[in-house]
C-alpha positions in Angstrom: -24.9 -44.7 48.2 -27.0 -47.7 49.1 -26.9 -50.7 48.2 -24.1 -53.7 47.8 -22.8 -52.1 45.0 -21.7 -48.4 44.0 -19.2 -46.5 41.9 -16.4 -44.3 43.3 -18.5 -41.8 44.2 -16.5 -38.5 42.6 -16.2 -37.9 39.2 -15.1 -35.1 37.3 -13.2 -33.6 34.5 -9.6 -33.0 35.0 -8.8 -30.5 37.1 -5.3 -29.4 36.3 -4.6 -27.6 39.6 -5.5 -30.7 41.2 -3.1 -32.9 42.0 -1.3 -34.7 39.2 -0.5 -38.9 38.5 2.8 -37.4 36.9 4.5 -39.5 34.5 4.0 -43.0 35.7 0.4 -42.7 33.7 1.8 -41.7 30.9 0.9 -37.8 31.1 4.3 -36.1 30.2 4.5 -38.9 27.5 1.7 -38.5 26.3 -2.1 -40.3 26.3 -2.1 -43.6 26.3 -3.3 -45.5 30.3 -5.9 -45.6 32.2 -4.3 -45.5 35.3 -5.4 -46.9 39.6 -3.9 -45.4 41.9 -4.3 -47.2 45.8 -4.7 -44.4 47.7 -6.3 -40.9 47.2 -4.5 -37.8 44.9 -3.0 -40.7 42.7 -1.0 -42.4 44.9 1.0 -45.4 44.8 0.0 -46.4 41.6 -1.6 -50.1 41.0 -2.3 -50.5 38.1 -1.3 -48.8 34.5 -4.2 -50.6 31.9 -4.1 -50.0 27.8 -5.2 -52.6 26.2 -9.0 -52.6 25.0 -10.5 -55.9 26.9 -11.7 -56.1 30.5 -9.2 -56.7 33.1 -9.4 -57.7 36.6 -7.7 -55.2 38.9 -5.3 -56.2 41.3 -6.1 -57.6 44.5 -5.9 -55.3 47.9 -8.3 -52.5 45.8 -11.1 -52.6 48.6 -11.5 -49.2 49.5 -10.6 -45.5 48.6 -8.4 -44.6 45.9 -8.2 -42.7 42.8 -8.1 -42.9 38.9 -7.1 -40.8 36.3 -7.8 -41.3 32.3 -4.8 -40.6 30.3 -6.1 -42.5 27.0 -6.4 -40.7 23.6 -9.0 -37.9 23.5 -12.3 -38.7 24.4 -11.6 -42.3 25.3 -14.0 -43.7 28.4 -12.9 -46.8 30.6 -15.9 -49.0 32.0 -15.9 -50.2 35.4 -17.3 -53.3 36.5 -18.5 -55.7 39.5 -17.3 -59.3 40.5 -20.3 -60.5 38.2 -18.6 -58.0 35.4 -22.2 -55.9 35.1 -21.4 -52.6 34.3 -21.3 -50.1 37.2 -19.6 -47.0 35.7 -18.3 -45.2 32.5 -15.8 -42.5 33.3 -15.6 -39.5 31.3 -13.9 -38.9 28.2 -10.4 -38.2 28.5 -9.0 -36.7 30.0 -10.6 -37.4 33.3 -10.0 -38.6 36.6 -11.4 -39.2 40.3 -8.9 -38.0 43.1 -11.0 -39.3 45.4 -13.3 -42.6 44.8 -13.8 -46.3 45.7 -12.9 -49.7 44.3 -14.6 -51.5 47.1 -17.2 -52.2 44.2 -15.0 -52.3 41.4 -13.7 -55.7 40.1 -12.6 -55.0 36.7 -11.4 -52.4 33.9 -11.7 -51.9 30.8 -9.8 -49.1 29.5 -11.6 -48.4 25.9 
């Protein structure tokens, strides 16, 4: 995309024969996180958010990665840049992105 700032670019529904987060987001307990993962296919998780306020994600989130939506049904997280402008909504859950990009992504907010 051009431009300074983007969203991960690939965003979809759940696809449950797509890789999983497992448990570590809360999906065999239930809904509850919105979970970032480092790397692509929800790996090496970095952060698990639930509370409903923005949230700066962790430093080292400058490329790549993935997300998945685990919150109570229909939930949508917001995404935002350094300046905390809105640069994407996710889905309702559940959702997730095994493939995107913080690069642009400063902070969360799950709900």
């Amino acid at each position: 995309m051009a431009g300074a700032l983007s969203a991960p670019q690939t965003r979809q529904r759940l696809d449950r024969s797509a890789p999983r987060p497992g448990n570590r987001c809360g999906s065999a307990a239930g809904p509850g996180y919105f979970c970032g993962y480092k790397n692509a296919n929800f790996r090496n998780l970095a952060f698990r958010f639930q509370a409903c306020y923005t949230q700066e994600i962790p430093d080292g989130l400058n490329s790549g990665g993935s997300w998945y939506n685990n919150q109570s049904r229909g939930t949508q997280a917001r995404m935002s840049n350094k300046d905390k402008k809105l640069i994407y909504t996710t889905p309702g859950t559940p959702s997730s992105d095994a493939s995107g990009d913080w690069g642009p992504v400063w902070y969360v907010d799950a709900c």
